[in-house]
PyMOL Python script that loads the backbone (N, CA, C, O; Angstrom):
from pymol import cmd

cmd.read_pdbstr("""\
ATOM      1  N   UNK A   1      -7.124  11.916   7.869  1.00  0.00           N
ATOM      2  CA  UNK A   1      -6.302  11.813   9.058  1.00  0.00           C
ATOM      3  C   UNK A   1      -4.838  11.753   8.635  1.00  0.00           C
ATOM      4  O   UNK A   1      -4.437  10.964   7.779  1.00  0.00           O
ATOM      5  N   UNK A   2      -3.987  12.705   9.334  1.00  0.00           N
ATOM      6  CA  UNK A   2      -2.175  12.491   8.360  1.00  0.00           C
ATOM      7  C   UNK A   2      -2.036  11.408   9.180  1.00  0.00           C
ATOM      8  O   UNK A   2      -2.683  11.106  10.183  1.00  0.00           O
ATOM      9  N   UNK A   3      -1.022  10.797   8.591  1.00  0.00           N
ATOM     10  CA  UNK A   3      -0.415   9.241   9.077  1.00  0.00           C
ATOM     11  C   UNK A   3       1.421   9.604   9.489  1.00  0.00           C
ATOM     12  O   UNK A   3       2.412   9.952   8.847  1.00  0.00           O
ATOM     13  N   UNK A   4       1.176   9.352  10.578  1.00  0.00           N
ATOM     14  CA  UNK A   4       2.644   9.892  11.217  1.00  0.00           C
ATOM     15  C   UNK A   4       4.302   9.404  10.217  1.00  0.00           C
ATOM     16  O   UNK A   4       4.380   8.298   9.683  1.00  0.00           O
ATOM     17  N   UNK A   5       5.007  10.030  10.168  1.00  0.00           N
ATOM     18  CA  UNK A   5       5.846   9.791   9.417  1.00  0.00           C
ATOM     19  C   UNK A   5       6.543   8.185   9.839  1.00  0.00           C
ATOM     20  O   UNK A   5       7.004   7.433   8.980  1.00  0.00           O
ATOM     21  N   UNK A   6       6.511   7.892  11.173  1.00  0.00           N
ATOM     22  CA  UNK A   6       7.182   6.595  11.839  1.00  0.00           C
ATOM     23  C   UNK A   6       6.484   5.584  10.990  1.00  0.00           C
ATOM     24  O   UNK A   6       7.025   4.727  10.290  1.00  0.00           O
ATOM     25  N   UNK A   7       4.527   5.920  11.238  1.00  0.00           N
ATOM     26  CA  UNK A   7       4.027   4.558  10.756  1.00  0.00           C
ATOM     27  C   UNK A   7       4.148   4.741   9.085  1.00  0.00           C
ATOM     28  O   UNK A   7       3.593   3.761   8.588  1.00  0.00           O
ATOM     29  N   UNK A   8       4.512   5.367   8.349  1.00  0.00           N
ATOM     30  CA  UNK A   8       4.501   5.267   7.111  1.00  0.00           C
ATOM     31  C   UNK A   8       6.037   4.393   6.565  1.00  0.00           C
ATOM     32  O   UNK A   8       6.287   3.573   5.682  1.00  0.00           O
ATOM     33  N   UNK A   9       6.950   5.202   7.796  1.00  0.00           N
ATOM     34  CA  UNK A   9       8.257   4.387   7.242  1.00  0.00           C
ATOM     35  C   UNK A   9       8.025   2.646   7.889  1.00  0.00           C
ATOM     36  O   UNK A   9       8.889   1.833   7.563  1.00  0.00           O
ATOM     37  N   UNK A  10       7.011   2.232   8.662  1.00  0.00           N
ATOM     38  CA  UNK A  10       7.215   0.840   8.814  1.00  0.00           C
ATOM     39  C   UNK A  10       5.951  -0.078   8.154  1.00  0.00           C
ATOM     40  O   UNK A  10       5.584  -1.234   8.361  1.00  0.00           O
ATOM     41  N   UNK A  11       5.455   1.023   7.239  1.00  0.00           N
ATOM     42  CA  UNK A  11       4.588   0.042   6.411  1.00  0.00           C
ATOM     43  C   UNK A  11       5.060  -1.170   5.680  1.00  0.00           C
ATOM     44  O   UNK A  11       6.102  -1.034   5.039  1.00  0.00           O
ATOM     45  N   UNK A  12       4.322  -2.619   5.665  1.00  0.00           N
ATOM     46  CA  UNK A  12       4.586  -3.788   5.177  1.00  0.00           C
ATOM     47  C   UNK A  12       3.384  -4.460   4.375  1.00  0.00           C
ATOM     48  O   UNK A  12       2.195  -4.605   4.657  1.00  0.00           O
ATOM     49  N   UNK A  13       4.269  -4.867   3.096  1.00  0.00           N
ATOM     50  CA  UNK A  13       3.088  -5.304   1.984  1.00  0.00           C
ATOM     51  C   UNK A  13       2.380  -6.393   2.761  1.00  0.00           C
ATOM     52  O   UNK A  13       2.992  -7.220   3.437  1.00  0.00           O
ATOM     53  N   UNK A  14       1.365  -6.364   2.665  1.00  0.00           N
ATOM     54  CA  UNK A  14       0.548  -7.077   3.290  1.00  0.00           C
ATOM     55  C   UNK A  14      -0.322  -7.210   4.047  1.00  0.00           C
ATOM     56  O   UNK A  14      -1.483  -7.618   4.052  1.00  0.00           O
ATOM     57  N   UNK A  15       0.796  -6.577   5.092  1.00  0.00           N
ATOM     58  CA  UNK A  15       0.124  -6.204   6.527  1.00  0.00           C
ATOM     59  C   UNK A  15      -0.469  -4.583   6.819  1.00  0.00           C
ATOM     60  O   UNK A  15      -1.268  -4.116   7.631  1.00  0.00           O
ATOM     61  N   UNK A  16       0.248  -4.085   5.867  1.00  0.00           N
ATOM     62  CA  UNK A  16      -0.231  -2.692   6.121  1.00  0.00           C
ATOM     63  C   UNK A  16      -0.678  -2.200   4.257  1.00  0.00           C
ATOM     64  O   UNK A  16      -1.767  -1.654   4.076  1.00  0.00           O
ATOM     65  N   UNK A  17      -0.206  -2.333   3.641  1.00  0.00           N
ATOM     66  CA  UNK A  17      -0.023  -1.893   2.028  1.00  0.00           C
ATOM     67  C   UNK A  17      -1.048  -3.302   1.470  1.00  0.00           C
ATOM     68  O   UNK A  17      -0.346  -4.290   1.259  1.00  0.00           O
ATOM     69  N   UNK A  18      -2.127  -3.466   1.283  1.00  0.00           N
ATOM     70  CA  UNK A  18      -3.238  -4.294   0.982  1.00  0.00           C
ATOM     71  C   UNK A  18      -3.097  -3.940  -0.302  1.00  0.00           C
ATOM     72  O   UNK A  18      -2.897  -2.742  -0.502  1.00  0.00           O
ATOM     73  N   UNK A  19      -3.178  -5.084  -1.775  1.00  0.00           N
ATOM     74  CA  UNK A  19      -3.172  -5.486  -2.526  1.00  0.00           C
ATOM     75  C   UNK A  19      -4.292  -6.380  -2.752  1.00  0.00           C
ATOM     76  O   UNK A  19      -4.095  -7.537  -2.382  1.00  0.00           O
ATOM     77  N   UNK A  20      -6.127  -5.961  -3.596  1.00  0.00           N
ATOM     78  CA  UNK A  20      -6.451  -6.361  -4.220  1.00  0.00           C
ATOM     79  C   UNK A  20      -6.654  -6.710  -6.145  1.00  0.00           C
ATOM     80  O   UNK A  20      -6.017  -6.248  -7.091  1.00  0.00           O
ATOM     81  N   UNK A  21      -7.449  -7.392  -6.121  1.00  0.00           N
ATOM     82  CA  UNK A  21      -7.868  -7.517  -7.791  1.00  0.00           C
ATOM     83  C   UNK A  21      -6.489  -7.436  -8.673  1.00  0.00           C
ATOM     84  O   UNK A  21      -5.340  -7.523  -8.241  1.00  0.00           O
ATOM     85  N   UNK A  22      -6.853  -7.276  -9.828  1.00  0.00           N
ATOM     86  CA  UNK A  22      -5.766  -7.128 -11.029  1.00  0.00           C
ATOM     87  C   UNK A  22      -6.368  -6.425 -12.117  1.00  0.00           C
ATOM     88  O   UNK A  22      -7.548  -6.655 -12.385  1.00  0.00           O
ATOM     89  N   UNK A  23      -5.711  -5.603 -12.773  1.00  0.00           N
ATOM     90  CA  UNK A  23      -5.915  -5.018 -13.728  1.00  0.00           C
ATOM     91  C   UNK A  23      -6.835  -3.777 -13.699  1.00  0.00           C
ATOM     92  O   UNK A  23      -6.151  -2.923 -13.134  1.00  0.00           O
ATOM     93  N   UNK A  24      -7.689  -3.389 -13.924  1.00  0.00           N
ATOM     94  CA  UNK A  24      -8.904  -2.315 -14.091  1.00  0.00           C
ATOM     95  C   UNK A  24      -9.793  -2.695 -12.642  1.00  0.00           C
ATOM     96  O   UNK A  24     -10.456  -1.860 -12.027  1.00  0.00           O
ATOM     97  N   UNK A  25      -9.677  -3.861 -12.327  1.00  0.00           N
ATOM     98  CA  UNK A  25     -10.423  -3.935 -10.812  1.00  0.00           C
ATOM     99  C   UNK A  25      -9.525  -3.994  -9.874  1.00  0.00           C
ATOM    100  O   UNK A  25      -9.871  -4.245  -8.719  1.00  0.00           O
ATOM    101  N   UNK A  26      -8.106  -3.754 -10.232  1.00  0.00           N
ATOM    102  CA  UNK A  26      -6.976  -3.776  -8.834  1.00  0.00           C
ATOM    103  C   UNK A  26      -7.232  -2.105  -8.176  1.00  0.00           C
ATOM    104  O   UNK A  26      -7.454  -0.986  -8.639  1.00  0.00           O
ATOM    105  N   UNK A  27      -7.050  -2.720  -6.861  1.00  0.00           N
ATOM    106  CA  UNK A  27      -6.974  -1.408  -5.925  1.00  0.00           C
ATOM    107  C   UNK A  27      -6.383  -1.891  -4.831  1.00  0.00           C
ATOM    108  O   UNK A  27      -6.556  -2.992  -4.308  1.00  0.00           O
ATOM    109  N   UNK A  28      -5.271  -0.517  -4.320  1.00  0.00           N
ATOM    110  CA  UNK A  28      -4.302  -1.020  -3.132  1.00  0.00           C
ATOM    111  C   UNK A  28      -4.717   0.690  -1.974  1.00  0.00           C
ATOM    112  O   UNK A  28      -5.000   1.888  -1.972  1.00  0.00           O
ATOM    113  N   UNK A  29      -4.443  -0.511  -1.199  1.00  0.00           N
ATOM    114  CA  UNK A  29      -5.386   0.105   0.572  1.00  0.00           C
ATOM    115  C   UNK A  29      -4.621   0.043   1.021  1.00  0.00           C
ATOM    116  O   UNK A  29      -4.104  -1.068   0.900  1.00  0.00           O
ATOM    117  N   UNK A  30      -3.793   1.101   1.952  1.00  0.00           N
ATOM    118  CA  UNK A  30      -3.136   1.318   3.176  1.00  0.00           C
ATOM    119  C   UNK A  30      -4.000   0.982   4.925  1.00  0.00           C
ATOM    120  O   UNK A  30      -5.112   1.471   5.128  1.00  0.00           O
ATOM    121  N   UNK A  31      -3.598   0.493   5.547  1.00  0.00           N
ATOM    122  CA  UNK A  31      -4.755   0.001   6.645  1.00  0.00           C
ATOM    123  C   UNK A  31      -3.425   0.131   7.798  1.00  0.00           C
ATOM    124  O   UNK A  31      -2.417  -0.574   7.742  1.00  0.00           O
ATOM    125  N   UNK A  32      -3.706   1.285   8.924  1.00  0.00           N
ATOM    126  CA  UNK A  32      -3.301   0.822   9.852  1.00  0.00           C
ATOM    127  C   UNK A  32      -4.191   0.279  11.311  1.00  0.00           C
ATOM    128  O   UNK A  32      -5.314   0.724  11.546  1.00  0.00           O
ATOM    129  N   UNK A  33      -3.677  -0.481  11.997  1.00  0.00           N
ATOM    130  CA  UNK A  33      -4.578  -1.022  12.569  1.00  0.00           C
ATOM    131  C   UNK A  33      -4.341  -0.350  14.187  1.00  0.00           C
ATOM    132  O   UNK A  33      -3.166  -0.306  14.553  1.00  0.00           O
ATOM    133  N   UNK A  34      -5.471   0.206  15.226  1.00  0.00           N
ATOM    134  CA  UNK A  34      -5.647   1.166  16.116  1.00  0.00           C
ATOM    135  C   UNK A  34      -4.550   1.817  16.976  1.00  0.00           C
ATOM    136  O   UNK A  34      -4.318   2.975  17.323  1.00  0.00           O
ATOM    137  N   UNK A  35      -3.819   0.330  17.236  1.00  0.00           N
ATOM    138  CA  UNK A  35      -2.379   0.402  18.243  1.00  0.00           C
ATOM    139  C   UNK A  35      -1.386   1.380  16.751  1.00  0.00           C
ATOM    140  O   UNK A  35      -0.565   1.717  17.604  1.00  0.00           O
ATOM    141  N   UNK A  36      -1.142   1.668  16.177  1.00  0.00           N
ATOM    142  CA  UNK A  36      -0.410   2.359  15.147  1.00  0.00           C
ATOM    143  C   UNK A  36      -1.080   3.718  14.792  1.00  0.00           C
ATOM    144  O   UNK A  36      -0.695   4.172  13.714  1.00  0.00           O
ATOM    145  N   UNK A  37      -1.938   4.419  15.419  1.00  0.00           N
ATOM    146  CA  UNK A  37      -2.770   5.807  15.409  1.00  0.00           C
ATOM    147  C   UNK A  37      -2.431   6.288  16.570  1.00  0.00           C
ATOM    148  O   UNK A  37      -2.054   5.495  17.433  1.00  0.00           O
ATOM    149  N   UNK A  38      -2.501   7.967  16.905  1.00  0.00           N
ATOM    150  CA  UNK A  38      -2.664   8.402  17.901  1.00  0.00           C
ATOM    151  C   UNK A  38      -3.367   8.641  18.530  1.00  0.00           C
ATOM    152  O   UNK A  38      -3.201   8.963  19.706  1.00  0.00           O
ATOM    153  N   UNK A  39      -5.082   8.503  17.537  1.00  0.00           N
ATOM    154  CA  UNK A  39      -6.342   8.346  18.304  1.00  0.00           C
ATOM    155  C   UNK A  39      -6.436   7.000  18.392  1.00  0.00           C
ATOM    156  O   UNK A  39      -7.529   6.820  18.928  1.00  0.00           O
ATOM    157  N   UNK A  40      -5.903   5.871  18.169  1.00  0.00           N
ATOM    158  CA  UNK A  40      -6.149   4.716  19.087  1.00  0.00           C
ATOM    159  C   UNK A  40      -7.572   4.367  17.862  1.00  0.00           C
ATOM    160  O   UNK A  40      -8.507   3.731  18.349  1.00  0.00           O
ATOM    161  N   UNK A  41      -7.693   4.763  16.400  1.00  0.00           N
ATOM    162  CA  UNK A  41      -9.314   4.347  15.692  1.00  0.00           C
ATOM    163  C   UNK A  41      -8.208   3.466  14.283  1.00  0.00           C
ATOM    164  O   UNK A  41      -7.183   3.980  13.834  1.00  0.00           O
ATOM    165  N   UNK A  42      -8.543   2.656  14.017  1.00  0.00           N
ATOM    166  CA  UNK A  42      -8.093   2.272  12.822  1.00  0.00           C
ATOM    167  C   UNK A  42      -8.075   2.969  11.595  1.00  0.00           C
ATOM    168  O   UNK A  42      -9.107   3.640  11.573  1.00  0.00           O
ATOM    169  N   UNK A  43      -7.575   3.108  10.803  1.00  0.00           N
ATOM    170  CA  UNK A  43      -6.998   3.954   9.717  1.00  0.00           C
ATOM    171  C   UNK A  43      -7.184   3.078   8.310  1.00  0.00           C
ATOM    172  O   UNK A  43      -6.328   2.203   8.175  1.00  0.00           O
ATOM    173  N   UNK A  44      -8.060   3.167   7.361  1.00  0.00           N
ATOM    174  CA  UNK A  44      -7.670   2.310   6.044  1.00  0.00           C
ATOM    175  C   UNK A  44      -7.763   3.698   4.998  1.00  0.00           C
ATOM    176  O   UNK A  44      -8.069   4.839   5.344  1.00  0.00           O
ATOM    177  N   UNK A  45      -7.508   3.365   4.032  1.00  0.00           N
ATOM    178  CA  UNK A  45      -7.637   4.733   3.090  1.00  0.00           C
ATOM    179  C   UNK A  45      -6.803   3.836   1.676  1.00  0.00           C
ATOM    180  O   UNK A  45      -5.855   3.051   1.719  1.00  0.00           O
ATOM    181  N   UNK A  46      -7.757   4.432   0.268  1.00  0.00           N
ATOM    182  CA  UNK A  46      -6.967   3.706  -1.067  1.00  0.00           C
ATOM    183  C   UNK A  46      -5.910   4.311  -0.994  1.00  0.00           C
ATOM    184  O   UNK A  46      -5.713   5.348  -0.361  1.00  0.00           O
ATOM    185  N   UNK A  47      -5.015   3.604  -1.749  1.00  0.00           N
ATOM    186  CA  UNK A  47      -3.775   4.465  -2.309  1.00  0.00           C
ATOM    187  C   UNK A  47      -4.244   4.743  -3.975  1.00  0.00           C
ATOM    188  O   UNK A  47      -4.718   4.008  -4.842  1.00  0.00           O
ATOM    189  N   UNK A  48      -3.804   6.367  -3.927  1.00  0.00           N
ATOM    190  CA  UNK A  48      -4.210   6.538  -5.715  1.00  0.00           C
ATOM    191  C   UNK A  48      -3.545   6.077  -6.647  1.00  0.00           C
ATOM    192  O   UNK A  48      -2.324   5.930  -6.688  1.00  0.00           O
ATOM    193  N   UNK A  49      -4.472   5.781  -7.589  1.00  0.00           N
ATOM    194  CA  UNK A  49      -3.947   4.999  -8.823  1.00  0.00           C
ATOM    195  C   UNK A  49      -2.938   5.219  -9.453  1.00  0.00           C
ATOM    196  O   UNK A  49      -2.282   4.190  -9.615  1.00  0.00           O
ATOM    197  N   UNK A  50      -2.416   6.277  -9.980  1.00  0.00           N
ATOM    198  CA  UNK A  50      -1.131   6.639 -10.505  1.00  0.00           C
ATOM    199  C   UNK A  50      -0.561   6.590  -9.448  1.00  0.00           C
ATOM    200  O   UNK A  50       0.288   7.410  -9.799  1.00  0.00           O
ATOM    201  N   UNK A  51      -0.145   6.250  -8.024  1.00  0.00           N
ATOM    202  CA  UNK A  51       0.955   5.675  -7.681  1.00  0.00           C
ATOM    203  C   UNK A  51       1.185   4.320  -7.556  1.00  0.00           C
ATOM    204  O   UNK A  51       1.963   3.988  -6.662  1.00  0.00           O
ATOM    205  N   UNK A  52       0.492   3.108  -8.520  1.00  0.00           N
ATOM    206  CA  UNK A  52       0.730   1.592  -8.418  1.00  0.00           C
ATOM    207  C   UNK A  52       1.426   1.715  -9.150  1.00  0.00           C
ATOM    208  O   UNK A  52       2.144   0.823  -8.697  1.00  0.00           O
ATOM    209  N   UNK A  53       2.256   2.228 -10.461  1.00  0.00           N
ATOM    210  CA  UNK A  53       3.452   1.899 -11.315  1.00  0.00           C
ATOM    211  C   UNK A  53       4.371   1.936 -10.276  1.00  0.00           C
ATOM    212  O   UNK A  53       4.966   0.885 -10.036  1.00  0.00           O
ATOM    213  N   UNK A  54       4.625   2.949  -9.584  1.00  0.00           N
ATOM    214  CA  UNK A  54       5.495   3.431  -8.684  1.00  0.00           C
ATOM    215  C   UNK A  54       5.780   2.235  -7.858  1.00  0.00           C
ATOM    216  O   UNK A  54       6.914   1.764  -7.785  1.00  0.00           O
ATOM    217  N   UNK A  55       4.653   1.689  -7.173  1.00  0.00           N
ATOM    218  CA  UNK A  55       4.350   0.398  -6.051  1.00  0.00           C
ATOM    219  C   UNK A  55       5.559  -0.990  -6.735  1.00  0.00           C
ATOM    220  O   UNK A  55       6.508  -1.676  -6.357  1.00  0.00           O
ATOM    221  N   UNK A  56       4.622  -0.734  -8.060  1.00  0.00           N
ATOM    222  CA  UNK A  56       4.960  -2.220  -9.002  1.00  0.00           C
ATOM    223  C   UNK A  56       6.557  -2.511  -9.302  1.00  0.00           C
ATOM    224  O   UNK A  56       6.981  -3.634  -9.578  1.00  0.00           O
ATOM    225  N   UNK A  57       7.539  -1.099  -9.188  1.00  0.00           N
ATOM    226  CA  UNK A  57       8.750  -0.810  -9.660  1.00  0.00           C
ATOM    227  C   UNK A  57       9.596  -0.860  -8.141  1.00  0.00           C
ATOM    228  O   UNK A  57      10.819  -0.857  -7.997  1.00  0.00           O
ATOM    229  N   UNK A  58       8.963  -0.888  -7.498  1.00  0.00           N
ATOM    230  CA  UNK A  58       9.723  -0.883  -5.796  1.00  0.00           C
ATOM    231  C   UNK A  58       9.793  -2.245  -5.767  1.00  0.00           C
ATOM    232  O   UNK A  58      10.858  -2.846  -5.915  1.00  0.00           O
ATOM    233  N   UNK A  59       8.767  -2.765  -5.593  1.00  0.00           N
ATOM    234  CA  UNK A  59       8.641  -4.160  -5.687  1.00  0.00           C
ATOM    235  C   UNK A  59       8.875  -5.312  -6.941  1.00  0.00           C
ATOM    236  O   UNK A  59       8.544  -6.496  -6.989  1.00  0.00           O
ATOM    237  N   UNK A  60       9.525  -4.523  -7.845  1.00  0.00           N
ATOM    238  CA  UNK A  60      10.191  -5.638  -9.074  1.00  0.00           C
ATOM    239  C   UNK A  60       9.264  -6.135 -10.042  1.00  0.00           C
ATOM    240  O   UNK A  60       9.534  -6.996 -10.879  1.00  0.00           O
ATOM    241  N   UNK A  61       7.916  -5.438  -9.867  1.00  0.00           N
ATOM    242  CA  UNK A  61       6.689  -6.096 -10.326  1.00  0.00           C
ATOM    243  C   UNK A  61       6.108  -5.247 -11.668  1.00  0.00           C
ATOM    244  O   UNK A  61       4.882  -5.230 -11.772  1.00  0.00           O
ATOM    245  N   UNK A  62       6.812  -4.612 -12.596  1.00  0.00           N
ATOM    246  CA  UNK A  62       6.438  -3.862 -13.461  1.00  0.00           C
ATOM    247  C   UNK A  62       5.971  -4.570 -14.812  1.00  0.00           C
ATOM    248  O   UNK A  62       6.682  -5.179 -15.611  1.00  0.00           O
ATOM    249  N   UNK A  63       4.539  -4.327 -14.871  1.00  0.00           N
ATOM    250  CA  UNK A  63       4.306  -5.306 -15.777  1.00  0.00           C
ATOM    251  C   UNK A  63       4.689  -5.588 -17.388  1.00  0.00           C
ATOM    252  O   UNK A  63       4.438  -6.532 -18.137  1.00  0.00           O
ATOM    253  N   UNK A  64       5.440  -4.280 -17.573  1.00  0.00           N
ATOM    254  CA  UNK A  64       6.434  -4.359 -19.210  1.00  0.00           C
ATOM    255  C   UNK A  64       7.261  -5.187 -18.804  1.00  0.00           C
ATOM    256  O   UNK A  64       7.418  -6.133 -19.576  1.00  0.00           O
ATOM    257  N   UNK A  65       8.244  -5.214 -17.295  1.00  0.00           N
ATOM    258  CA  UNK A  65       8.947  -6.099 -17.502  1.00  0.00           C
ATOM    259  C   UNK A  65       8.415  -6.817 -16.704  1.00  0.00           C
ATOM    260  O   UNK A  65       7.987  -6.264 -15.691  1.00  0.00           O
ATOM    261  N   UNK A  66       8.300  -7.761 -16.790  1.00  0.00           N
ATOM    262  CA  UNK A  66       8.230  -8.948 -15.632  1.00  0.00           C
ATOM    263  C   UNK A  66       8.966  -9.894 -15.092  1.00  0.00           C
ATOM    264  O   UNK A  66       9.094 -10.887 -15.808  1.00  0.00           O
ATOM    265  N   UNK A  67       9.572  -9.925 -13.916  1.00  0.00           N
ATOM    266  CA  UNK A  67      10.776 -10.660 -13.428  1.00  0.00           C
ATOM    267  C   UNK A  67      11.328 -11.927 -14.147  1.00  0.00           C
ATOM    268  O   UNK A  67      10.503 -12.658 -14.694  1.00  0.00           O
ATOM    269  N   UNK A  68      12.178 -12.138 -14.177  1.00  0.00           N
ATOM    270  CA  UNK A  68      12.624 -13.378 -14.884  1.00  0.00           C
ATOM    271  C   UNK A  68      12.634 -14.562 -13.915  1.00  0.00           C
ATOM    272  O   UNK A  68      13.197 -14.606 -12.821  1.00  0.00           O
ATOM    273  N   UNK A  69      11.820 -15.635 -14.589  1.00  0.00           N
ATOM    274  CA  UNK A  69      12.095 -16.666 -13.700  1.00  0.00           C
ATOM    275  C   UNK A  69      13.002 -17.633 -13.405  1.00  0.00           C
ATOM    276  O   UNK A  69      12.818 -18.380 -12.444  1.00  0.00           O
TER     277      UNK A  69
END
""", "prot")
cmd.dss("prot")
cmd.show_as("cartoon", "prot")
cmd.util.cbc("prot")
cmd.orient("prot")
């Protein structure tokens, strides 16, 4: 199903950009929920693996570097 360009620009970690596991069992899920479709059906789908470096570097989270505390 394409995902309209609006709901992609208001995706939010969390709420929409799902973050499980870590490491070799991490996997991240895009989920929109019915009111955010144009058929009105809920939407989840993985995001592919070679784009979590990408994820990890938006979000400051790259695991060579790791934020300073």
């Amino acid at each position: 199903m394409p995902i309209r360009i609006r709901s992609l620009a208001e995706l939010e970690i969390g709420e929409n950009i799902l973050d499980f596991g870590k490491g070799l069992r991490r996997q991240v899920r895009i989920y929109l929920p019915e009111e955010k479709t144009k058929t009105s059906r809920a939407y989840e789908a993985p995001l592919p693996k070679h784009i979590y470096p990408l994820l990890d570097a938006w979000l400051g989270e790259d695991e060579n570097n790791p934020p300073e505390a």
